[in-house]
MARLUMTI-259689 format. One line per 10 residues: number of its first residue (from 1); their letters; for each residue x negated, y negated, z of C-alpha. Coordinates in nm, 3 decimals. Layout:
<sites>
NUM = a = X/Y/Z  ... $
</sites>
This chain:
<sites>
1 = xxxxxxxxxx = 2.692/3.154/-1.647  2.574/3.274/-2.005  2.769/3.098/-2.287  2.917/3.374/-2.420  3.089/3.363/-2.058  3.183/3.026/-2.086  3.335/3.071/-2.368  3.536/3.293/-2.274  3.634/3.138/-1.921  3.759/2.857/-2.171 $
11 = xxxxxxxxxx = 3.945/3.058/-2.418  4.155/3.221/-2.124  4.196/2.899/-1.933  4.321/2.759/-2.256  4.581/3.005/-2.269  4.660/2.989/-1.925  4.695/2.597/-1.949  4.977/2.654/-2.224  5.122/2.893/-1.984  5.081/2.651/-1.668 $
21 = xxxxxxxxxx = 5.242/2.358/-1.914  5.537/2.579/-1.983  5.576/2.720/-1.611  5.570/2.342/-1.466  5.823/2.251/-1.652  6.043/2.582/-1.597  5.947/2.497/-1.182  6.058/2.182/-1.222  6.395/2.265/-1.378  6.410/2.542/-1.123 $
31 = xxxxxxxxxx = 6.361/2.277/-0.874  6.637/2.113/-0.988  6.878/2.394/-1.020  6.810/2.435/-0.619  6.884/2.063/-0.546  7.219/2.128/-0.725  7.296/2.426/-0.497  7.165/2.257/-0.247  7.404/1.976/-0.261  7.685/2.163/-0.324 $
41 = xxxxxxxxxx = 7.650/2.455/-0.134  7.375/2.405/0.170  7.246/2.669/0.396  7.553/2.843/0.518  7.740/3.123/0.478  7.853/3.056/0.094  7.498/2.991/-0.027  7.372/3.313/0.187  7.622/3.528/0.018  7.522/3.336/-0.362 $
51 = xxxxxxxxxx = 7.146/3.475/-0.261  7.199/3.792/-0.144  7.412/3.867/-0.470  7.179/3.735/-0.685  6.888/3.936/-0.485  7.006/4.246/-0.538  6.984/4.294/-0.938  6.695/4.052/-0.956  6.499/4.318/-0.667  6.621/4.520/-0.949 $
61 = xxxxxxxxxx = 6.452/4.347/-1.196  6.105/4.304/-1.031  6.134/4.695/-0.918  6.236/4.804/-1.322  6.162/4.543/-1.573  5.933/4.280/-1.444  5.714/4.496/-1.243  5.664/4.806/-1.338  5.739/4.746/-1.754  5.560/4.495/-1.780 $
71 = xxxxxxxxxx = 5.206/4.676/-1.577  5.262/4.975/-1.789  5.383/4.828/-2.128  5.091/4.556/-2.210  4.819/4.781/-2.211  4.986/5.025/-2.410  5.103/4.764/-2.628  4.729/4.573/-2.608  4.593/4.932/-2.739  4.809/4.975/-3.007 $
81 = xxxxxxxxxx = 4.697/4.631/-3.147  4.352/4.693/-3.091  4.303/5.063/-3.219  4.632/5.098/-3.404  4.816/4.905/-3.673  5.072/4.610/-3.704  5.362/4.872/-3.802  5.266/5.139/-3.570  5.287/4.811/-3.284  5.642/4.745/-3.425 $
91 = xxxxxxxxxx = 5.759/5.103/-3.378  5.642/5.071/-3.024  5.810/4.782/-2.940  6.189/4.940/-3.099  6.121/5.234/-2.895  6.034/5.098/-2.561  6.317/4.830/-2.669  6.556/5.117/-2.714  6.501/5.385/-2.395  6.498/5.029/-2.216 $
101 = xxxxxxxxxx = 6.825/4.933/-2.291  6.964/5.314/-2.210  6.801/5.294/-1.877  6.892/4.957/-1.722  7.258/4.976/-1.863  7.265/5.309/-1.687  7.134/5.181/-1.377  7.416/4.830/-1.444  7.681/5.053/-1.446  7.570/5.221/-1.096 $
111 = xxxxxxxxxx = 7.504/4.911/-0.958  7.900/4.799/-1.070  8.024/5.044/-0.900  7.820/5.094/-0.567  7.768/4.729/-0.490  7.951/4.727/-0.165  7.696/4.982/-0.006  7.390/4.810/-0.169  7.522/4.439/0.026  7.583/4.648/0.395 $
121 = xxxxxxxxxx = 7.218/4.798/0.291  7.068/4.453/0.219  7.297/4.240/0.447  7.453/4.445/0.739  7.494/4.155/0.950  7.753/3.946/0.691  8.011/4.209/0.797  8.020/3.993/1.151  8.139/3.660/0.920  8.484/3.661/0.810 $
131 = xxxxxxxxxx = 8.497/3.692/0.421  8.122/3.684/0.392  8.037/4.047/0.339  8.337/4.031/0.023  8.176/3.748/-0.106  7.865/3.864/-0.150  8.014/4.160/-0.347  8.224/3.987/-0.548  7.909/3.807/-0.644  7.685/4.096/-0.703 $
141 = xxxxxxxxxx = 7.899/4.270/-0.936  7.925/3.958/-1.149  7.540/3.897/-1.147  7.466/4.286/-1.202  7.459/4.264/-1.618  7.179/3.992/-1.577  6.933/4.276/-1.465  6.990/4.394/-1.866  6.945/4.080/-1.995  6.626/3.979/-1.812 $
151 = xxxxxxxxxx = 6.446/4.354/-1.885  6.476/4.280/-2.248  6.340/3.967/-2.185  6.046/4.074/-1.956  5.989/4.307/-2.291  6.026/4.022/-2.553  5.768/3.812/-2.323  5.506/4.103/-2.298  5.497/4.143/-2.660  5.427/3.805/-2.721 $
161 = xxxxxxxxxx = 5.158/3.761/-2.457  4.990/4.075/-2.609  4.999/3.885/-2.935  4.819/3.568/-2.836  5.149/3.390/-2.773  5.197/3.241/-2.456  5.449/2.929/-2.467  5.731/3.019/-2.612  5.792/3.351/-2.379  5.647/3.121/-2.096 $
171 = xxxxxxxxxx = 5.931/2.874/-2.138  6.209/3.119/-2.162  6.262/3.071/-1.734  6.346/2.702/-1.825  6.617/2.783/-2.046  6.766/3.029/-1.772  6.712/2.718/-1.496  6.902/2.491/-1.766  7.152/2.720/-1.913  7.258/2.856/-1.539 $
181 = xxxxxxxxxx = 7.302/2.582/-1.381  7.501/2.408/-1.685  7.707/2.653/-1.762  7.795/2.742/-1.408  7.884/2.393/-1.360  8.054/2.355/-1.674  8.285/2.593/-1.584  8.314/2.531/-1.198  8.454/2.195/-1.300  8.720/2.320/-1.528 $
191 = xxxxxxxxxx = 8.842/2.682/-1.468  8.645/2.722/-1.131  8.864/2.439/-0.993  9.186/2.674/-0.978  9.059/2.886/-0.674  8.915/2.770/-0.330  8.532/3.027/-0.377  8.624/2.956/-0.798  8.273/2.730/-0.805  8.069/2.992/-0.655 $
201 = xxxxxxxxxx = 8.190/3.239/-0.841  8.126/3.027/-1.188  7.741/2.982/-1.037  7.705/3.359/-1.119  7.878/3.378/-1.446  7.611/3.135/-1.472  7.353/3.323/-1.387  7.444/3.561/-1.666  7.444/3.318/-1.923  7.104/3.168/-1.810 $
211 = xxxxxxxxxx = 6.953/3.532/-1.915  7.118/3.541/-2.201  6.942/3.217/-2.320  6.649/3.348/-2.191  6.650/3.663/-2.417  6.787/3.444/-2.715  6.483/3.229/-2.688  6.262/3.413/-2.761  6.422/3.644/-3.026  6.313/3.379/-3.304 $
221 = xxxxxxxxxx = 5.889/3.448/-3.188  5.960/3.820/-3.222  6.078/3.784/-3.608  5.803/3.575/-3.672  5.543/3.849/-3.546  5.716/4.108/-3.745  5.914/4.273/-3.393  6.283/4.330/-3.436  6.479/4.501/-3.168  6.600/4.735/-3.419 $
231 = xxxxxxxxxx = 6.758/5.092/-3.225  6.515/5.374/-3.286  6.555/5.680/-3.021  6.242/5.858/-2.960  6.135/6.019/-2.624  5.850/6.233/-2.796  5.702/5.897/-2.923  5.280/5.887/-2.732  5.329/5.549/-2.648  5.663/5.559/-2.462 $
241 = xxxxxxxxxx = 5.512/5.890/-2.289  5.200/5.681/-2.183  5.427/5.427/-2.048  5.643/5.643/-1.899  5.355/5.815/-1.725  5.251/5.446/-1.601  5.555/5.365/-1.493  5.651/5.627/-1.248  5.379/5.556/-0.994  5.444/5.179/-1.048 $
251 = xxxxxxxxxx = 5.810/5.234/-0.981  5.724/5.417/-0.624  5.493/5.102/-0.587  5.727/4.812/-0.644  5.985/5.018/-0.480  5.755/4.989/-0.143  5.728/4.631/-0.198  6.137/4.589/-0.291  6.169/4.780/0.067  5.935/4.494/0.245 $
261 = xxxxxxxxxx = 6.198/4.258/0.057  6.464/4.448/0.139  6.326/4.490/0.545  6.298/4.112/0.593  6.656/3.987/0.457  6.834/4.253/0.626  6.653/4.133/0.980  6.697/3.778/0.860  7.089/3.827/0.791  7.080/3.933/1.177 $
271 = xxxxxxxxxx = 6.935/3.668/1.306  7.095/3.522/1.597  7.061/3.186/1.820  6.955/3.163/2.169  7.376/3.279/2.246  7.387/3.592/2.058  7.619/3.428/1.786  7.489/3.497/1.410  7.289/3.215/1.239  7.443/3.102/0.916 $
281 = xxxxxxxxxx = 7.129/2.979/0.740  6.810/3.192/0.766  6.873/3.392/0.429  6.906/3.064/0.240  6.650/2.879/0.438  6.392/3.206/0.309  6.491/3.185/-0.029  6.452/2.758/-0.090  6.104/2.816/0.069  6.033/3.086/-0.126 $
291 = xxxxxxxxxx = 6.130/2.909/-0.450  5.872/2.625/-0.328  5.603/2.855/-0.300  5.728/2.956/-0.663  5.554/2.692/-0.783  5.195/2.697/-0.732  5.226/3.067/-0.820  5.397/3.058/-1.162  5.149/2.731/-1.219  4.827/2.892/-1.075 $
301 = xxxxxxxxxx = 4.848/3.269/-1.060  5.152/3.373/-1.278  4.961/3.198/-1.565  4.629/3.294/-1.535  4.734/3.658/-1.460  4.971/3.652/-1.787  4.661/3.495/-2.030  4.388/3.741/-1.827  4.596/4.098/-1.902  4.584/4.099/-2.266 $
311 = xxxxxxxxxx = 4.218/3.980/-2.246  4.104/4.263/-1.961  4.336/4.513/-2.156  4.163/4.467/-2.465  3.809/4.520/-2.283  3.940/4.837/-2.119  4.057/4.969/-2.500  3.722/4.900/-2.624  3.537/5.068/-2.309  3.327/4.713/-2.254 $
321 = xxxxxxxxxx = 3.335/4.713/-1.915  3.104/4.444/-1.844  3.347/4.202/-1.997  3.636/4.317/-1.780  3.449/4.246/-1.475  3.339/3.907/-1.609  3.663/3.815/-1.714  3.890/3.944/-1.402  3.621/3.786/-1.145  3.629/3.418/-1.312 $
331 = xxxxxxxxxx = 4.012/3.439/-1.366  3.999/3.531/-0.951  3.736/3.222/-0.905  3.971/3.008/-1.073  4.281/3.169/-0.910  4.119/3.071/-0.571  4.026/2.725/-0.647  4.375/2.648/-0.761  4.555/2.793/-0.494  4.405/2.753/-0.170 $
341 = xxxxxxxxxx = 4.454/2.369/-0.172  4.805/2.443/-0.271  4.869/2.597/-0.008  4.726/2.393/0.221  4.913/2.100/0.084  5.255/2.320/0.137  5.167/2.360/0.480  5.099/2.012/0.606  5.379/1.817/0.303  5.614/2.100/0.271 $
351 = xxxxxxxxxx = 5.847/1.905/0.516  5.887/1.591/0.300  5.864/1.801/-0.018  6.188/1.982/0.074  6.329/1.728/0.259  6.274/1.488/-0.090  6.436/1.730/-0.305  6.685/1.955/-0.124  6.793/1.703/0.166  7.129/1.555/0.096 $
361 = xxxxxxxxxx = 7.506/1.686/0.100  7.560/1.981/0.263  7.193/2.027/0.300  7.098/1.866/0.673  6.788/1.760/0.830  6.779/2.061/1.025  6.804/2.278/0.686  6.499/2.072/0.590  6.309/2.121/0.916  6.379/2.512/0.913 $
371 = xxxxxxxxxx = 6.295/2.611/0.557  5.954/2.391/0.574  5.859/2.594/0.881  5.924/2.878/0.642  5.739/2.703/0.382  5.438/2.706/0.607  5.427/3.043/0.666  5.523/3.167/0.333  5.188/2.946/0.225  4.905/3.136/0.406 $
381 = xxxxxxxxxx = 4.915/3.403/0.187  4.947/3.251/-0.142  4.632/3.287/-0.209  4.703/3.687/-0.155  5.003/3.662/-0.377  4.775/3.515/-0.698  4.502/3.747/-0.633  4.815/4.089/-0.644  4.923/3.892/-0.973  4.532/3.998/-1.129 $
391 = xxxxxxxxxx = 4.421/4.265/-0.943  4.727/4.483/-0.965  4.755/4.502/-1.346  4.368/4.535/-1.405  4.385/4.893/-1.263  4.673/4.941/-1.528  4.484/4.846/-1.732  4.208/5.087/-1.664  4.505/5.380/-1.681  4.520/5.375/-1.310 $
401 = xxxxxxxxxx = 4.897/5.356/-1.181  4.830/5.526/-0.858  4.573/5.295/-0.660  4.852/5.008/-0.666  5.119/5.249/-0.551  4.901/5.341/-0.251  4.830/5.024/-0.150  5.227/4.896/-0.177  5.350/5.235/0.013  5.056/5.133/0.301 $
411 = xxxxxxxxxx = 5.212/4.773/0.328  5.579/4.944/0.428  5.372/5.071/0.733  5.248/4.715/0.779  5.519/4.465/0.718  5.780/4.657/0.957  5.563/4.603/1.290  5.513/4.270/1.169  5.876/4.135/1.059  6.046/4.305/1.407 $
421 = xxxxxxxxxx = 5.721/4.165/1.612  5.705/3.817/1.429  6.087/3.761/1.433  6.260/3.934/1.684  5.940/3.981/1.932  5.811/3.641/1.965  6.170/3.510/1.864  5.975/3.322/1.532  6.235/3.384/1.310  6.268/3.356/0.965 $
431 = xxxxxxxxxx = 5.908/3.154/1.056  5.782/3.532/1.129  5.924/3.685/0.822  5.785/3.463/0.594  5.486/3.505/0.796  5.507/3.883/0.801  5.508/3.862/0.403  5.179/3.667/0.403  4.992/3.868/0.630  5.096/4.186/0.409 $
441 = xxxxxxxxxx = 5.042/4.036/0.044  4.670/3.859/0.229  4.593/4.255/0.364  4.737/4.419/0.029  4.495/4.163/-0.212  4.184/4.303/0.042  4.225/4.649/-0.032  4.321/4.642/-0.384  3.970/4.425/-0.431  3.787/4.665/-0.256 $
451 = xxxxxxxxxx = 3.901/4.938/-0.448  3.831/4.784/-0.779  3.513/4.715/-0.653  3.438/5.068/-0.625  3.564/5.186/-0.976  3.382/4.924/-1.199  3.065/4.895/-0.989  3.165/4.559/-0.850  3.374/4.214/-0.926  3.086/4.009/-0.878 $
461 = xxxxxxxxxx = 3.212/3.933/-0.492  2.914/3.709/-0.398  2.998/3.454/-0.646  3.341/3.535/-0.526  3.275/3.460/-0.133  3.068/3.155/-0.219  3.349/3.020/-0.438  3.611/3.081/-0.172  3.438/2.971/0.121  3.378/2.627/-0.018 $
471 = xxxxxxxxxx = 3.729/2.575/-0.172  3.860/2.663/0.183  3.621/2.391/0.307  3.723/2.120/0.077  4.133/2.222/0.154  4.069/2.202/0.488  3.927/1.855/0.459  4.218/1.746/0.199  4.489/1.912/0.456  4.362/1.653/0.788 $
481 = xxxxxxxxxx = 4.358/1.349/0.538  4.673/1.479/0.431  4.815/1.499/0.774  4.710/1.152/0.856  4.838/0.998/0.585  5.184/1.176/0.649  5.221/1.142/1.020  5.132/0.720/0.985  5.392/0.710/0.687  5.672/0.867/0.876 $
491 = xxxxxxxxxx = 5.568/0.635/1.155  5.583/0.307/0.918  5.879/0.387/0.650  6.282/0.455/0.810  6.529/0.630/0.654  6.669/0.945/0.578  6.476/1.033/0.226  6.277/0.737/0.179  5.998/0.851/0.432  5.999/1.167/0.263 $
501 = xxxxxxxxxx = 5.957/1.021/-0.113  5.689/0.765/0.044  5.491/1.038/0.184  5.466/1.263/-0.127  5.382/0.912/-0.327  5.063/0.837/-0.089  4.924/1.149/0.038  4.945/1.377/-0.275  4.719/1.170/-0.457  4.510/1.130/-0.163 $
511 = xxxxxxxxxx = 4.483/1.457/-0.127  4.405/1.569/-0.486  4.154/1.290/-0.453  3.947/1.405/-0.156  3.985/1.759/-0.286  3.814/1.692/-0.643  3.539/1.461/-0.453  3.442/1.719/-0.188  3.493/1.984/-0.506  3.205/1.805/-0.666 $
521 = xxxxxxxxxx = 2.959/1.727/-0.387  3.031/2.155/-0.327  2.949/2.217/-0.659  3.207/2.450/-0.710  3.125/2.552/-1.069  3.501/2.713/-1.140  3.575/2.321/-1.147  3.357/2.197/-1.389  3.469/2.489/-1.620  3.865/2.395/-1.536 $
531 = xxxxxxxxxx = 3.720/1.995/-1.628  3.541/2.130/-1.948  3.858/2.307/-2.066  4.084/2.042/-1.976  3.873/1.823/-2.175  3.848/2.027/-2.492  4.234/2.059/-2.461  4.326/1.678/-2.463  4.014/1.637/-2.696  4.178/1.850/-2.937 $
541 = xxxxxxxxxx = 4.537/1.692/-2.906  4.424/1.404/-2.949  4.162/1.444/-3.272  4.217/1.809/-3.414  3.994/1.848/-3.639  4.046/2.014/-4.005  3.891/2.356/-3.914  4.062/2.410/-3.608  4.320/2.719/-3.611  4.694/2.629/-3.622 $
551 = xxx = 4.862/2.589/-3.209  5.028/2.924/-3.100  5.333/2.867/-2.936 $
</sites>
């Protein structure tokens, strides 16, 4: 590695550690928001209904604002900083900021109105549950407006990444986990009280206000780079054309993944047991495993995916190709070495994890035993999942839209077989929709690879394979001491979450430990660069020295 590159791998792992800091703690009070609707609500029919509703504008929000906006809108926005000026930027921004607002209103006010048909879509098999299939709209349409809330937001965030700034938009999730979940509360307990589904039904208001907060947060960042959402209606304007014309391919390709999502909770509301009568359980028991694999990925690959797009955008504006190879191939090295022991760790802990933090109330040992099977499944293809998070937006930002819509349209023909032969052919379950959704995100992070590989001459896949194939050999070591360590605990310790708590206290650090040894005797060098940076970070907190440049937020 040539210093030029290490300096560089540190500069973006910097920014992806003030990411990672900011995502742990908006896990963590995510984590906590679960345990609360955990407790109150467990894995029946109530909580199923709560998901689904939510689901719907937030599949919304991945298809519309997340997803596609956010692919097509950095680079454009990464350009106009780069080759443009501050003001021309700023008239950007009001634009996008203003068609935005026209479109996902639009599509809030459909989504009002045709709610009951998008539940029976998404959830034909709550019609068979007294009350459930009502429920779930009644939730839906109160949840809807968040989809406008959270596209300004996904907005708000990009511009600030694209500036340098990575905490403050980075920590807006946290004040949606802690503004939800408090105000839903807050007014469960007082006005929610007068009507049997009234706390339910404050848990969405709740939801509503949590985006709010998360918009509002980071409104004060965007006056202090000189953004204002000011209104400013312009659909001539180059920039909103180029994003537009980015877009619309990205669109048809979340929309393919959205219909994988959309596949796999309408077979899991259908679920039944071994007598033909309807499970209450396997929507919720999916979503609080999916929120567990949440973590690592916001942590690992959400972090190093939002510090690596500005960089690889702003090598793509300048034509230096060289550099975008460098820099997407050691963010996927590092991607790799972070998330292949996670998930490795989810697999063989995921049962006390769960069972330490959801278990209790109306949330059973069974509900803990069912999601971590989930869990386990879900966790083979994280690695898949962080490598989509890089490789995806790289081709945006080479001004390629249409390679990642071809590879999400090919995964509808792949996931289907799957989720019917997984769940409903070999009877696995939600187990084989969870793994189903692995299997296509593992096959989906193959071909986009290869396909880079082709149009920039290469991502340096030796070093990649090497790097890989000896962090898989270290997990694999850390996952059997793991497994030891857990299977003697439960053995030793009684009780209903102290086993559980006991477990996590011994054979996490065990784990990390065996990991970093085996790590070093590899000589995997993606972890002496994560130890360098990690060392320059606390060096710095610690002394800063007079000529260093003022913290970003």
């Amino acid at each position: 590695m040539t210093r030029g590159e290490a300096a560089g791998e540190h500069g973006l792992l910097r920014s992806a550690g003030v990411v990672s800091a900011a995502v742990l703690l908006s896990r963590v009070t995510g984590l906590v928001r679960e345990a609360a609707m955990a407790r109150l609500f467990g894995a029946g029919a109530v909580y199923d209904a709560f998901l689904t509703g939510f689901r719907i504008p937030n599949l919304t929000r991945n298809l519309f604002a997340e997803g596609a906006l956010a692919s097509a809108f950095v680079p454009t926005f990464a350009e106009a900083l780069a080759t443009g000026t501050a003001l021309e930027a700023a008239e950007l921004a009001q634009v996008v900021a203003t068609a935005l607002t026209l479109a996902a209103g639009a599509v809030c006010v459909l989504g009002l109105v045709f709610s009951p048909q998008l539940v029976r879509l998404l959830a034909p098999g709550f019609a068979r549950v007294p009350g459930k299939f009502e429920l779930t709209v009644l939730l839906t349409r109160i949840m809807f407006p968040f989809l406008l809330l959270v596209a300004l937001a996904a907005e708000a965030m990009a511009i600030l990444n694209a500036r340098g700034r990575f905490g403050v938009p980075a920590l807006a999730s946290t004040f949606f986990n802690i503004g939800s979940v408090a105000s839903g509360l807050a007014l469960g307990l007082t006005v929610g009280r007068r009507w049997p589904q009234g706390m339910i039904v404050s848990m969405a208001a709740g939801v509503v206000i949590g985006g709010a907060l998360q918009l509002g947060w980071q409104m004060p960042s965007l006056r202090r780079a000189g953004i204002s959402f000011r209104p400013r209606l312009d659909f001539g304007h180059p920039g909103l054309r180029r994003i537009a014309r980015l877009m619309l391919p990205a669109l048809i390709g979340n929309a393919a993944v959205q219909i994988n999502v959309m596949v796999n909770a309408n077979l899991a509301s259908g679920l039944t047991d071994a007598a033909g009568h309807p499970l209450n359980g396997p929507v919720s028991w999916l979503g609080y495993a999916f929120r567990f694999l949440q973590f690592p990925l916001g942590l690992f690959g959400a972090a190093l995916a939002s510090a690596t797009l500005p960089a690889i955008s702003r090598s793509a504006a300048l034509g230096r190709v060289d550099e975008f190879r460098a820099t997407l191939s050691g963010s996927l090295r590092m991607a790799l070495l972070l998330t292949i022991p996670s998930s490795v760790g989810l697999a063989v802990l995921g049962e006390s994890m769960i069972g330490a933090v959801y278990q209790g109330g109306r949330f059973g040992a069974y509900d803990t035993h069912q999601t971590a099977v989930a869990l386990a499944c879900y966790s083979a293809g994280l690695a898949g999942y962080a490598a989509i998070k890089l490789l995806a937006p790289a081709f945006y930002a080479l001004d390629d839209a249409w390679t990642p819509m071809a590879v999400s349209l090919a995964s509808i023909g792949l996931n289907l077989p799957l989720a019917v032969g997984l769940a409903r052919g070999m009877r696995m379950g939600q187990a084989g929709l969870a793994l189903a959704t692995s299997l296509v995100a593992l096959a989906g992070a193959a071909a986009l690879a290869a396909a880079l590989r082709r149009r920039i001459e290469g991502i340096e896949g030796r070093r990649l394979a090497v790097s890989a194939a000896k962090t898989t050999l270290a997990a694999v070591a850390m996952g059997a001491a793991c497994r030891i360590s857990s299977v003697a605990i439960h053995a030793a310790v009684h009780g209903r979450r102290l086993p559980h708590l006991a477990d996590l206290g011994v054979s996490i650090p065990l784990g990390v430990g065996v990991f970093y040894v085996l790590a070093r005797v590899l000589r995997i060098p993606e972890l002496r660069t994560l130890e360098a940076a990690c060392y320059t970070a606390i060096s710095h907190a610690r002394r800063p020295e007079a000529g260093d440049p003022p913290a970003r937020d």
